[in-house]
C-alpha positions as CSV (number, residue, x, y, z in Angstrom):
1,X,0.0,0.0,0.0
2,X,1.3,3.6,-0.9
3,X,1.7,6.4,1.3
4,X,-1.6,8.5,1.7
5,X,0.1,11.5,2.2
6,X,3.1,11.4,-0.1
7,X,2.4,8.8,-2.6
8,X,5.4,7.3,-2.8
9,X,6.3,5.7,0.6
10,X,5.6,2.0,1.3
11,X,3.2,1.6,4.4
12,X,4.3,-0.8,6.7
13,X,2.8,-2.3,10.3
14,X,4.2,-0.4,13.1
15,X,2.6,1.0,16.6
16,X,2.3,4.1,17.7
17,X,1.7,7.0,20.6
18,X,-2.1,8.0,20.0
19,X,-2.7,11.5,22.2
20,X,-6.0,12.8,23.4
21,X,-6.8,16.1,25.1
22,X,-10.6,15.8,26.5
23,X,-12.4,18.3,28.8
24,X,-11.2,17.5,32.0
25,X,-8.5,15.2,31.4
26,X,-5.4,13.9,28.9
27,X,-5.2,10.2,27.2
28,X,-1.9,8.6,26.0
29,X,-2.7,5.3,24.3
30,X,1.2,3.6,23.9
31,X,1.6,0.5,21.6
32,X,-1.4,1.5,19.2
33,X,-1.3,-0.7,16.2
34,X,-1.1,1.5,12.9
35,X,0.5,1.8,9.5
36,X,3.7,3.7,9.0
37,X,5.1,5.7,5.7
38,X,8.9,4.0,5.3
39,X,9.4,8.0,3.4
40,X,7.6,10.2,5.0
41,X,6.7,8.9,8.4
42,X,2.7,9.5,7.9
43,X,0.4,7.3,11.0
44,X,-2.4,5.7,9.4
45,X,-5.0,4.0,11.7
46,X,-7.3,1.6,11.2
47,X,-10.7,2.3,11.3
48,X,-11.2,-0.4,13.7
49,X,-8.8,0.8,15.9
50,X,-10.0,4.7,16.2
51,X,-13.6,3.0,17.1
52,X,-11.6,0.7,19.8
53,X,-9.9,3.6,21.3
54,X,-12.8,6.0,20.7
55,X,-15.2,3.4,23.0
56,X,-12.1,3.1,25.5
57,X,-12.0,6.8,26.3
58,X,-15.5,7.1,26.5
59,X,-15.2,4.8,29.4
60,X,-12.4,6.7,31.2
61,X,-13.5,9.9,30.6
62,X,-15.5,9.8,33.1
63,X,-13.3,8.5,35.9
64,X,-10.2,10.0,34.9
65,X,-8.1,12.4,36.7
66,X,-5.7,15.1,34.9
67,X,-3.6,12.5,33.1
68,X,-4.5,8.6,31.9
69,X,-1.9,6.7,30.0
70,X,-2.8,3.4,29.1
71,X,-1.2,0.5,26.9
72,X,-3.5,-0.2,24.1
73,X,-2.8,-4.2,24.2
74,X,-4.0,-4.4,27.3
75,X,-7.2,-2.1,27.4
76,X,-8.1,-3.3,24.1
């Protein structure tokens, strides 16, 4: 698959740092699955993924305090 963003590079599975900033709190995801440009360096996520995450934070957002870092392998 070819870059998104640059066209050229080749994508290749990698994992990632995904940040959040909500209202009341901040959310670092570590070890986040996600497509890499081997040019440019471009994230791509899966749609799959975002919605995991997405339903994780909704969870947390709640309960959080000023900073929540979690391991995505594990809260997944």
């Amino acid at each position: 698959m070819n870059c998104l963003n640059c066209k050229t590079g080749d994508m290749f599975e990698s994992t990632n740092t995904y940040f959040v900033t909500l209202n009341n709190c901040y959310v670092i995801t570590e070890n986040v699955p996600c497509l890499k440009c081997s040019q440019c360096s471009e994230i791509f996520y899966k749609a799959s993924v975002l919605e995991n995450i997405d339903s994780t934070i909704e969870k947390i957002e709640n309960i959080s305090s000023k900073i929540f870092i979690m391991d995505y392998k594990t809260a997944a």
